[in-house]
MIDOSE-1310 file (N, C-alpha, C; in nm, 2 decimals, decimal comma, always signed):
residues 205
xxxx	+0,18/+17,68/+14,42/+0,25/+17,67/+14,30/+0,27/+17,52/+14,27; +0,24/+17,48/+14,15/+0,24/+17,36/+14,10/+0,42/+17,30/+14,15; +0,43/+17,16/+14,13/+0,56/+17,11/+14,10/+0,67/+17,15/+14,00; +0,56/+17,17/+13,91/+0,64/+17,18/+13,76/+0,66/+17,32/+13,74
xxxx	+0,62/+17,43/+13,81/+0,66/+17,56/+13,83/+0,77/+17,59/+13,96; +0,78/+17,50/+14,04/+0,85/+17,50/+14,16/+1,01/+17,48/+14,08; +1,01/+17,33/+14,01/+1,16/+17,27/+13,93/+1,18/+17,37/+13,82; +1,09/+17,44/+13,75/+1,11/+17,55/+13,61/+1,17/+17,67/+13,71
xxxx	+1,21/+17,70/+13,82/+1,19/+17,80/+13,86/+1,34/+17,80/+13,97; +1,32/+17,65/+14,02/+1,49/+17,62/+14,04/+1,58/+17,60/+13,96; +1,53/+17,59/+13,86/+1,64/+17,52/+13,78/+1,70/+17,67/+13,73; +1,61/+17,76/+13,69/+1,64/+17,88/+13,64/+1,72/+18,00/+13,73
xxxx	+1,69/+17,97/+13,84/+1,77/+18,03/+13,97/+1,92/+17,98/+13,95; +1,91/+17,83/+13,94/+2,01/+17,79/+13,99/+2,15/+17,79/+13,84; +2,12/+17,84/+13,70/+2,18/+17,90/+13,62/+2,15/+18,04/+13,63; +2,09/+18,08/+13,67/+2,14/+18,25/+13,70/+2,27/+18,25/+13,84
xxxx	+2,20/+18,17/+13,89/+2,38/+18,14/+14,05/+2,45/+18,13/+13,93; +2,47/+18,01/+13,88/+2,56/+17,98/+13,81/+2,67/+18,10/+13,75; +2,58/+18,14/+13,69/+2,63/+18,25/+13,58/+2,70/+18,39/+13,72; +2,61/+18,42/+13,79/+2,70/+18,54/+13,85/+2,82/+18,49/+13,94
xxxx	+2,77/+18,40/+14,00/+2,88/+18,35/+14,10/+3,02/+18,32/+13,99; +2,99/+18,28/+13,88/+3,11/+18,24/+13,79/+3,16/+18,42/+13,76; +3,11/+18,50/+13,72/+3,17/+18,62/+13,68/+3,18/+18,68/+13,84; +3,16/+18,70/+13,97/+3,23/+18,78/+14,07/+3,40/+18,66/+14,08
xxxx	+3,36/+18,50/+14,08/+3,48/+18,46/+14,11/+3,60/+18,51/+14,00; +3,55/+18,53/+13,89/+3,70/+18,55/+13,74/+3,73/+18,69/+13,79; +3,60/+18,77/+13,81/+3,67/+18,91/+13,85/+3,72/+18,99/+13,67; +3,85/+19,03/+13,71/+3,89/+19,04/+13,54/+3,99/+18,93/+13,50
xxxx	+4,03/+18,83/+13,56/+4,08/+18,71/+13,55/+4,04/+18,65/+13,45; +4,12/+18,63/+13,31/+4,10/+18,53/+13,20/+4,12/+18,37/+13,21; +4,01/+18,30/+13,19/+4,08/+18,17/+13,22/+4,15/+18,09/+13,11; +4,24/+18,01/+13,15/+4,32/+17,93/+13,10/+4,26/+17,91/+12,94
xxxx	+4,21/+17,84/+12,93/+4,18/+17,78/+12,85/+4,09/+17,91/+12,70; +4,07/+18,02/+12,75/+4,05/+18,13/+12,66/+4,15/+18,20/+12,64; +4,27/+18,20/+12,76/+4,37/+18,26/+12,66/+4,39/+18,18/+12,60; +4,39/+18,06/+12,56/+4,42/+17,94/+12,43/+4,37/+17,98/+12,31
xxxx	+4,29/+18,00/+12,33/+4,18/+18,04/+12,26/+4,19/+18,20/+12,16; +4,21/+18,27/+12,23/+4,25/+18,39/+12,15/+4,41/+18,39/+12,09; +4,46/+18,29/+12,18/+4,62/+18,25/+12,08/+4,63/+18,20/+11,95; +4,50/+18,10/+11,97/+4,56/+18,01/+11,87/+4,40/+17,94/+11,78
xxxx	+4,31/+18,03/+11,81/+4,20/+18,05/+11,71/+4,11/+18,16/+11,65; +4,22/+18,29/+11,72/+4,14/+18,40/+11,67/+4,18/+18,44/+11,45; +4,07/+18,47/+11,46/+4,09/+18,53/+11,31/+4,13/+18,66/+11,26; +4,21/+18,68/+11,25/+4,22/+18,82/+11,18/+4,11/+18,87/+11,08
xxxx	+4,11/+19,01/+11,10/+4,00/+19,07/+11,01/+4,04/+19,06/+10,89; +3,93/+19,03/+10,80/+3,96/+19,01/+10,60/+4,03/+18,88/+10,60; +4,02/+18,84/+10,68/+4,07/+18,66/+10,64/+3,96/+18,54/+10,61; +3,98/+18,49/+10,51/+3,84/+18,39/+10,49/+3,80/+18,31/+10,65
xxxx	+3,85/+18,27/+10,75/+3,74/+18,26/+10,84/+3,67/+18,32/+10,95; +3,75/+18,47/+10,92/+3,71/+18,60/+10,97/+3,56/+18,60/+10,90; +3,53/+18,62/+10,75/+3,45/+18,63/+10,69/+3,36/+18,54/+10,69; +3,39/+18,41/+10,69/+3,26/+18,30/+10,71/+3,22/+18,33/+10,90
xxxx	+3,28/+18,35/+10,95/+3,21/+18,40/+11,10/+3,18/+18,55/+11,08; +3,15/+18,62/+11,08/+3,11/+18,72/+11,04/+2,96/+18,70/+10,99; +2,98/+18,62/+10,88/+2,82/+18,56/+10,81/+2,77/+18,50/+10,91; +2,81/+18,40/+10,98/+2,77/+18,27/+11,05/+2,71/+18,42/+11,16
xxxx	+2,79/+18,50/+11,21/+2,71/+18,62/+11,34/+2,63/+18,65/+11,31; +2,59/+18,76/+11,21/+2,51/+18,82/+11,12/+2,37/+18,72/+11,10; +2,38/+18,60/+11,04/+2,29/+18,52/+11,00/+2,20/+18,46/+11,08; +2,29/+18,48/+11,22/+2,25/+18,34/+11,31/+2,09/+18,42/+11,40
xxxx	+2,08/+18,52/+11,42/+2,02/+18,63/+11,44/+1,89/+18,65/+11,36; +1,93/+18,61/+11,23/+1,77/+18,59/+11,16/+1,73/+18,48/+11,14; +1,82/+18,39/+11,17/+1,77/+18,24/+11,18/+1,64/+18,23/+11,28; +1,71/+18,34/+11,44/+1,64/+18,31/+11,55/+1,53/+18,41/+11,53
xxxx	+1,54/+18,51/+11,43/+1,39/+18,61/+11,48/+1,28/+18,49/+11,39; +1,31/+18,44/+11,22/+1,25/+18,38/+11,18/+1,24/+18,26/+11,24; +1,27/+18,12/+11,27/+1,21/+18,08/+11,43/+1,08/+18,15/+11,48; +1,12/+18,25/+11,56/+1,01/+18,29/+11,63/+0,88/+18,37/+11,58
xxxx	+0,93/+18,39/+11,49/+0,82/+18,44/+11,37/+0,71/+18,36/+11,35; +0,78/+18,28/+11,24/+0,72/+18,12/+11,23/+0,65/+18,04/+11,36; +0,72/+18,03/+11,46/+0,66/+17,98/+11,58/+0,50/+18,09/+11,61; +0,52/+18,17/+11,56/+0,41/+18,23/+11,66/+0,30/+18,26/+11,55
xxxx	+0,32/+18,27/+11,45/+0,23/+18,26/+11,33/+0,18/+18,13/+11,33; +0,23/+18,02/+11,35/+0,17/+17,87/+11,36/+0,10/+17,85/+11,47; +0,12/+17,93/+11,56/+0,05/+17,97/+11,76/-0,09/+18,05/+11,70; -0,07/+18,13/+11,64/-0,21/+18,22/+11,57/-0,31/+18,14/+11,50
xxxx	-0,29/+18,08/+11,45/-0,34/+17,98/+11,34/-0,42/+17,91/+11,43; -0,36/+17,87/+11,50/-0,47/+17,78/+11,64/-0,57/+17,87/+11,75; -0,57/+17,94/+11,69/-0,66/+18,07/+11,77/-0,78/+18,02/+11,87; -0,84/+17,91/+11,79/-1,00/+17,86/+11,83/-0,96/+17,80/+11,97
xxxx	-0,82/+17,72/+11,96/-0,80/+17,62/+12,08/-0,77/+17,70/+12,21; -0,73/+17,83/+12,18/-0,69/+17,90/+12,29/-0,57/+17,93/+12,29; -0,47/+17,88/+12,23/-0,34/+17,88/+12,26/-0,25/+17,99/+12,22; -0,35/+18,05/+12,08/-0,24/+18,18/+12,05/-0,30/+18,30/+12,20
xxxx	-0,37/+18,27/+12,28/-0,41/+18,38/+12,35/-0,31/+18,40/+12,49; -0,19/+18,33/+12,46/-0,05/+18,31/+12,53/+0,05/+18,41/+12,50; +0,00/+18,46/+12,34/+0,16/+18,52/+12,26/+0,20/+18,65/+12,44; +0,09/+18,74/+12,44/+0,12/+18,80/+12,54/+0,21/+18,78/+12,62
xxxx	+0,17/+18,70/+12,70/+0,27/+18,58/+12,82/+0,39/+18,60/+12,72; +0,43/+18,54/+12,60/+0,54/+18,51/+12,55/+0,61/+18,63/+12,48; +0,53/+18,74/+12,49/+0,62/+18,84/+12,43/+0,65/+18,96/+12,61; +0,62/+18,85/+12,68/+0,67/+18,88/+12,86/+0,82/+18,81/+12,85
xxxx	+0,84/+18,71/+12,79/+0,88/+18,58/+12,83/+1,03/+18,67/+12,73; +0,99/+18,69/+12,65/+1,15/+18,74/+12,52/+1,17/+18,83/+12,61; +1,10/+18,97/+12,66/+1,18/+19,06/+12,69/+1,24/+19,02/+12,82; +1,21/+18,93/+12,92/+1,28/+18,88/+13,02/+1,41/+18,85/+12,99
xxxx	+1,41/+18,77/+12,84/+1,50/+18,69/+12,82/+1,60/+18,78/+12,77; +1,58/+18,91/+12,74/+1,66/+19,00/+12,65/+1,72/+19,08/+12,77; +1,62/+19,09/+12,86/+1,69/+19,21/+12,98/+1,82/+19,14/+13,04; +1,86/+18,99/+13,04/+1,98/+18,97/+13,10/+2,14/+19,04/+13,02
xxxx	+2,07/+19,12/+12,92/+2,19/+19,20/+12,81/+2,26/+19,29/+12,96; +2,14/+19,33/+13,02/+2,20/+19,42/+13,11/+2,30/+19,41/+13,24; +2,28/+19,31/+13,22/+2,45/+19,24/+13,36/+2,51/+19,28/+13,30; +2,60/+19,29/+13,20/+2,71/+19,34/+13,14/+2,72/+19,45/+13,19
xxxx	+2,67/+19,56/+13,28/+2,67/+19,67/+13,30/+2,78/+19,64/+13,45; +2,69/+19,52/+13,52/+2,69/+19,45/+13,64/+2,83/+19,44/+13,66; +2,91/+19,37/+13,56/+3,03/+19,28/+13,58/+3,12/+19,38/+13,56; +3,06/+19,48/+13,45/+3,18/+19,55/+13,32/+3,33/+19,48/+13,33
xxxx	+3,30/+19,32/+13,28/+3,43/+19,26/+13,24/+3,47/+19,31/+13,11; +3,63/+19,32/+13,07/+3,64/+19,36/+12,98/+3,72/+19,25/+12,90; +3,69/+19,23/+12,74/+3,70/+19,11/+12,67/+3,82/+19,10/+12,62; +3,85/+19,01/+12,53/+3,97/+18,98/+12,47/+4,03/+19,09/+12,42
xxxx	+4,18/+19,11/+12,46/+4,23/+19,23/+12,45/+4,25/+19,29/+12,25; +4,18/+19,19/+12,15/+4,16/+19,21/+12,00/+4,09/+19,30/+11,96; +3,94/+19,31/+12,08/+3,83/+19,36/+12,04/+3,80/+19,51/+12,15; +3,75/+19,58/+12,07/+3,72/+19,72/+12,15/+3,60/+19,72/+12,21
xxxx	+3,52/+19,65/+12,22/+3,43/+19,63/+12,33/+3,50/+19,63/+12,47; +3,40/+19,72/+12,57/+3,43/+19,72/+12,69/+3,42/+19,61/+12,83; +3,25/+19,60/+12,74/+3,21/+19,48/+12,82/+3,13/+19,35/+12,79; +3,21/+19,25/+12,81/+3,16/+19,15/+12,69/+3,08/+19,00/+12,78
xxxx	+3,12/+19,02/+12,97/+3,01/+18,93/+12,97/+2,89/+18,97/+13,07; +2,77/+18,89/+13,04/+2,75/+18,84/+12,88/+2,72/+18,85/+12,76; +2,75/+18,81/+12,68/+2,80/+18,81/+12,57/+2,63/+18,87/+12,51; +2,64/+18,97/+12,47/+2,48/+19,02/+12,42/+2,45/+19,00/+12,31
xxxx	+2,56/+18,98/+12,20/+2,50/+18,86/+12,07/+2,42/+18,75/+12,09; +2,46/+18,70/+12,14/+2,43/+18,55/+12,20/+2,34/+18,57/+12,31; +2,30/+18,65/+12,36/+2,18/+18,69/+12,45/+2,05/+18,69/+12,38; +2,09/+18,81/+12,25/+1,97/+18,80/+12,19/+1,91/+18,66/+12,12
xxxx	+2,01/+18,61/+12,03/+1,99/+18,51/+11,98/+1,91/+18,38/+12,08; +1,96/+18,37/+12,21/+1,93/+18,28/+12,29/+1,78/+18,30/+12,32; +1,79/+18,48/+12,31/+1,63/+18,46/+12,40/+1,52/+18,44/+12,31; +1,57/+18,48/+12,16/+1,43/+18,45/+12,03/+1,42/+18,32/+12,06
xxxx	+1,54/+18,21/+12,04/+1,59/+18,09/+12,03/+1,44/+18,00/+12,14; +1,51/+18,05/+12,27/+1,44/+18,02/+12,39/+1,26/+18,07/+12,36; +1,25/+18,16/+12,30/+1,06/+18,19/+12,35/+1,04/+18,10/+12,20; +1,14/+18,12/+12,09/+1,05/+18,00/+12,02/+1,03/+17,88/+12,04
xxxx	+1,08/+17,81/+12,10/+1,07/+17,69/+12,13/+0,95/+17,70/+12,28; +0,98/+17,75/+12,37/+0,88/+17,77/+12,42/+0,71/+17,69/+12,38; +0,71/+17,86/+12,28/+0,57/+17,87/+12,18/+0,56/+17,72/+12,12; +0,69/+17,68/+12,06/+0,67/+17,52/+12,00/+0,60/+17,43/+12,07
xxxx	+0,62/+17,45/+12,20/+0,56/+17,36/+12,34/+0,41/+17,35/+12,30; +0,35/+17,46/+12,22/+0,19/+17,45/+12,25/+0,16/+17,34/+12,08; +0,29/+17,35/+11,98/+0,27/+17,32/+11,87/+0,26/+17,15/+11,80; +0,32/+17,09/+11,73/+0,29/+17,00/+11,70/+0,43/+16,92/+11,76
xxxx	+0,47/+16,78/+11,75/+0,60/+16,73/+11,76/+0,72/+16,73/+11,69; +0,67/+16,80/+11,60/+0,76/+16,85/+11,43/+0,80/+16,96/+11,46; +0,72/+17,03/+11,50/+0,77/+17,20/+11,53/+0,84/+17,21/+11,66; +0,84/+17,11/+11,76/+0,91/+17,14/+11,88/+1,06/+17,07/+11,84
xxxx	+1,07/+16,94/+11,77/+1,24/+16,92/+11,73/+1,24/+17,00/+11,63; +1,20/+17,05/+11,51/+1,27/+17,15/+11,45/+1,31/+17,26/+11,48; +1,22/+17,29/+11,61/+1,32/+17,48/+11,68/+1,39/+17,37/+11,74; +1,40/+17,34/+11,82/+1,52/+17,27/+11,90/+1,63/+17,24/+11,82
xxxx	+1,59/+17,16/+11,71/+1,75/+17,17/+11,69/+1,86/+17,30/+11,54; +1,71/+17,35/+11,51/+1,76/+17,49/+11,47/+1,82/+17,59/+11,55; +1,74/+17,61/+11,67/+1,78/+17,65/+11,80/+1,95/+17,63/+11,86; +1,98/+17,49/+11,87/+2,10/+17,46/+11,94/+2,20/+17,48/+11,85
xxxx	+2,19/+17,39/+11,68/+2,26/+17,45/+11,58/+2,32/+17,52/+11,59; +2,26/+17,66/+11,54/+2,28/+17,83/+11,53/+2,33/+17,91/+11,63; +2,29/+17,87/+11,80/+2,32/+17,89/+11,89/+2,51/+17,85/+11,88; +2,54/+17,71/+11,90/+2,64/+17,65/+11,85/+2,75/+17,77/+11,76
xxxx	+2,67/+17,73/+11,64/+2,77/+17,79/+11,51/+2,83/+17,97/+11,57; +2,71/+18,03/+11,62/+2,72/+18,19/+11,64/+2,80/+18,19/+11,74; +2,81/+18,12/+11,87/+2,86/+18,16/+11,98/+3,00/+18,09/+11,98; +3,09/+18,02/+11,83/+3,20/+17,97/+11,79/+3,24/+18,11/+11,70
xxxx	+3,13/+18,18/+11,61/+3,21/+18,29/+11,56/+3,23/+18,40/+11,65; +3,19/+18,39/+11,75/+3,21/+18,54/+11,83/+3,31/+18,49/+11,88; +3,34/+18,38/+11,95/+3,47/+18,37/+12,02/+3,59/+18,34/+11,88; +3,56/+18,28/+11,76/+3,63/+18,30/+11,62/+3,74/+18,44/+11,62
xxxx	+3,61/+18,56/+11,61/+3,61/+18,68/+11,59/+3,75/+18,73/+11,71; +3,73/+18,67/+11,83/+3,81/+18,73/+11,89/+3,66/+18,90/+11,97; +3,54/+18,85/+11,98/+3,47/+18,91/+12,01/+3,45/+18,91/+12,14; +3,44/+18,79/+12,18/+3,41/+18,76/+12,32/+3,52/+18,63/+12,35
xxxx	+3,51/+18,63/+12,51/+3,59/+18,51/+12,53/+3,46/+18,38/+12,54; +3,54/+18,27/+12,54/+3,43/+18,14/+12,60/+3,37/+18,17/+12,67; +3,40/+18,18/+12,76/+3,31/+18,23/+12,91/+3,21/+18,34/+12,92; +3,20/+18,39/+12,81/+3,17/+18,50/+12,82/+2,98/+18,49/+12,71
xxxx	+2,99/+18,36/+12,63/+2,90/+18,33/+12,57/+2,81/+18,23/+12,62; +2,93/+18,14/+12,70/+2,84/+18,03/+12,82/+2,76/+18,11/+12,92; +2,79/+18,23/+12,97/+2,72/+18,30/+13,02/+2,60/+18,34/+12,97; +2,62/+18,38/+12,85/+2,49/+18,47/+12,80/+2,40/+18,31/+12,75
xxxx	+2,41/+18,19/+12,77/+2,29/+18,09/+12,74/+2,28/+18,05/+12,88; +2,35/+18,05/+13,01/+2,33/+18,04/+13,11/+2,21/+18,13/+13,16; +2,28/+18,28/+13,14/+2,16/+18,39/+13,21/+2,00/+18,39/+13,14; +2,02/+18,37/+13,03/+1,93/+18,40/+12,94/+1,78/+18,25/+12,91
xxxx	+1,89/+18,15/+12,96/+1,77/+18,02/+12,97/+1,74/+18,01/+13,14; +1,86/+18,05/+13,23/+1,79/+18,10/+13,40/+1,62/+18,20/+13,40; +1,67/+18,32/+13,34/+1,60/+18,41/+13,34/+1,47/+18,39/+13,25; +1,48/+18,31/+13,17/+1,37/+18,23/+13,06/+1,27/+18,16/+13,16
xxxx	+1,33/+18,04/+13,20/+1,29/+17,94/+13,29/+1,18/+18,02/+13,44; +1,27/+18,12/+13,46/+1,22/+18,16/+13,60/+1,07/+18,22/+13,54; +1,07/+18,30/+13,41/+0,94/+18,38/+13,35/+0,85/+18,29/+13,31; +0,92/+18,17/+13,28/+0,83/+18,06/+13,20/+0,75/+18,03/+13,32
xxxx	+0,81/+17,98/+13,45/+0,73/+17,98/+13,60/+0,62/+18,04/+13,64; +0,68/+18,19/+13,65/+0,64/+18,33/+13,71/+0,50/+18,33/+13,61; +0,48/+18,31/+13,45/+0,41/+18,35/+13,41/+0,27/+18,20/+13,35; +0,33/+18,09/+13,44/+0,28/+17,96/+13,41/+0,22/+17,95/+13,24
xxxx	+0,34/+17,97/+13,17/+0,37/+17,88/+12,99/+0,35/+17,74/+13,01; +0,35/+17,63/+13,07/+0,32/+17,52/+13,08/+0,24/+17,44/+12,98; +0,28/+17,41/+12,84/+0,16/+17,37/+12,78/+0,03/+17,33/+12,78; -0,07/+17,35/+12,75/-0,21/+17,27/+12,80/-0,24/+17,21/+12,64
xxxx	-0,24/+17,28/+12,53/-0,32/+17,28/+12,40/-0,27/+17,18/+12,34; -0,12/+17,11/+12,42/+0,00/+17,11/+12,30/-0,10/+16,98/+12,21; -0,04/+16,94/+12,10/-0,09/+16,90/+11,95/-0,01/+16,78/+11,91; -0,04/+16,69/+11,95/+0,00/+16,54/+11,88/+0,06/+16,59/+11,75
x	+0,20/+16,45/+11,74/+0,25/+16,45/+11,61/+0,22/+16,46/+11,52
């Protein structure tokens, strides 16, 4: 195994540790700084910043499929070079990134006592989002230098804005969405290894 699949592969281990060892130590233990949080930033339902988070959830989710849309239609287009003959590999690479929805089963932490969800980490909004988020940029890797900072920072953005209205909403706690880009770029990282995505084709500025 190459170097660069050896470090893609610890690094992703070593946020998947992250992430579980962080939910057996809380247990159902809220931390400090999230009960702050649902005191003194949650939104009530039908209140204008209930409503602008709400949009900001909703939205953030087609930001990231379109992203990866676009990323992989622009991956197609380069057919001759070889590079779209990856999407495969990369539609391995999303559902990796998607299956960490299912720790939540693992933990069955239960969330801020506002919201009727049972089990909120991690946070599977912000799972999905992360993992389109994560294989587009990926795919960007094979693309030009334009296309790799514009998912990146459409990517972090949106990630940002979404994972402020779920905890807004009183949906999830903090911890509970740190988790879901923790698990979800571990379990990214380890497939990106496992399935050597390493760019070869990538495409000058």
């Amino acid at each position: 195994m190459r170097t660069w699949r050896l470090r893609a592969a610890a690094a992703g281990g070593l946020c998947l540790a992250a992430m579980v060892i962080a939910g057996i130590a809380l247990g159902d233990r809220v931390p400090p700084l999230d009960t702050w949080i649902v005191g003194h930033l949650y939104s009530r339902p039908e209140t204008a910043p209930a409503t602008v988070a709400t949009v900001i959830s909703g939205a953030g989710t087609i930001v990231g499929l379109v992203l990866l849309l676009a990323a992989a239609a622009a991956l197609l287009r380069r057919w001759r070079a070889g590079s779209a003959r990856l999407l495969p590999r990369h539609g391995v690479l999303l559902v990796a990134c998607l299956a960490t929805v299912a720790l939540q089963a693992a933990f069955r932490r239960p969330g801020p006592p506002v919201t009727s969800q049972d089990w909120t980490y991690p946070s599977g909004h912000v799972t999905v989002l992360a993992a389109l988020a994560f294989t587009a940029f990926v795919i960007s890797l094979e693309l030009t230098a334009a296309w790799r900072a514009t998912v990146l920072a459409a990517s972090v953005t949106t990630l940002a804005a979404v994972s402020a209205s779920r905890v807004t909403l009183g949906e999830h706690y903090l911890v509970d969405v740190v988790a879901a880009l923790f698990a979800t770029v571990g379990a990214g990282l380890l497939a990106v290894a496992a399935l050597n995505l390493r760019p070869r084709h990538r495409v000058p500025g």
